[in-house]
N, C-alpha and C positions, 0 to 999 in steps of 0.2 A: 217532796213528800206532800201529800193531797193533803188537804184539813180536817176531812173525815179521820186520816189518819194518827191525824196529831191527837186530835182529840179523843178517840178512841185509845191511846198510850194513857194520854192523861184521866181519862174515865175509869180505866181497868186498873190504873197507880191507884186513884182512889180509893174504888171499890173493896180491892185487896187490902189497904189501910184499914178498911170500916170491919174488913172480916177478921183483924185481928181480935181474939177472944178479950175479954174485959177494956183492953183500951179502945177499939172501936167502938162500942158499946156506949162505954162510958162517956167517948166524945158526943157520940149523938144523942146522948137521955141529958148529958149538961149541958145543951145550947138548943132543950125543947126542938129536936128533931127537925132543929131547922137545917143539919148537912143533908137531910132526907130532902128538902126542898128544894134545895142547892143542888142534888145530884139530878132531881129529878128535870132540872132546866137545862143542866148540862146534857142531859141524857136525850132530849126532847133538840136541840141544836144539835148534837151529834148524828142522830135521826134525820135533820133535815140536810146537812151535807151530805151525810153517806147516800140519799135518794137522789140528790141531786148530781153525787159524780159517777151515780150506780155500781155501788160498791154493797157490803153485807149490811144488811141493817139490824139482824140477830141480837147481836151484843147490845144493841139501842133499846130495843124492845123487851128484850128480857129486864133488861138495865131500869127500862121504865118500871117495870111490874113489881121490881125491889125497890124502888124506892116508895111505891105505891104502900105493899107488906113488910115492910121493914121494920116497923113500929113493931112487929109481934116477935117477942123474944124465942131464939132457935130457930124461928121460919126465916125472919131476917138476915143471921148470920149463913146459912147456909144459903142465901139469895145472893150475899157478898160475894160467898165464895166463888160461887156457879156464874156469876155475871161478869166477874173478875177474871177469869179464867178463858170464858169466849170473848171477852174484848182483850184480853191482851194475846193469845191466839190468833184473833181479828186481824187484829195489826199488826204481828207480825210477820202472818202470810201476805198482808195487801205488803210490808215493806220489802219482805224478798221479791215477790211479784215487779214491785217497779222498779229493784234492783237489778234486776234479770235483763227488762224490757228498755233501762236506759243503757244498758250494755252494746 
């Protein structure tokens, strides 16, 4: 499995966690939105593998743009969701994809 990959599993687990309603939330307003900063490195390395093995870089970028707006209550949550959603989509077509092709 590519590392773009992995990470992308691991970016769209997160993101899905942060969009759950009050406990997401909650985690990132009590550790002063430092997971926002935390996702947005991870989000920014996931970016640079996925360009490097040319793979979708979508989920990266969007991914960025929420961690960027995230701080704003309801725009954040639903950035969760929508980012969470094309990276773990992401990954799991590149995983059938190289499922298929190590066949």
């Amino acid at each position: 499995m590519k590392t773009s990959t992995i990470l992308k599993w691991i970016t769209g687990g997160l993101e899905a966690f942060f969009s759950i309603p009050i406990l997401g939330g909650f985690l990132i307003v009590s550790n002063l939105w430092a997971p926002l900063w935390i996702m947005l490195g991870l989000h920014i390395l996931t970016l640079v593998f996925a360009a490097r093995e040319m793979e979708s870089k979508t989920g990266s970028i969007v991914g960025i743009v929420t961690s960027i707006v995230g701080w704003i209550p309801f725009v954040g949550f639903i950035m969760h969701i929508i980012t969470a959603i094309i990276l773990l989509v992401d990954a799991a077509a590149t995983s059938a994809r190289e499922k298929i092709a190590s066949q």
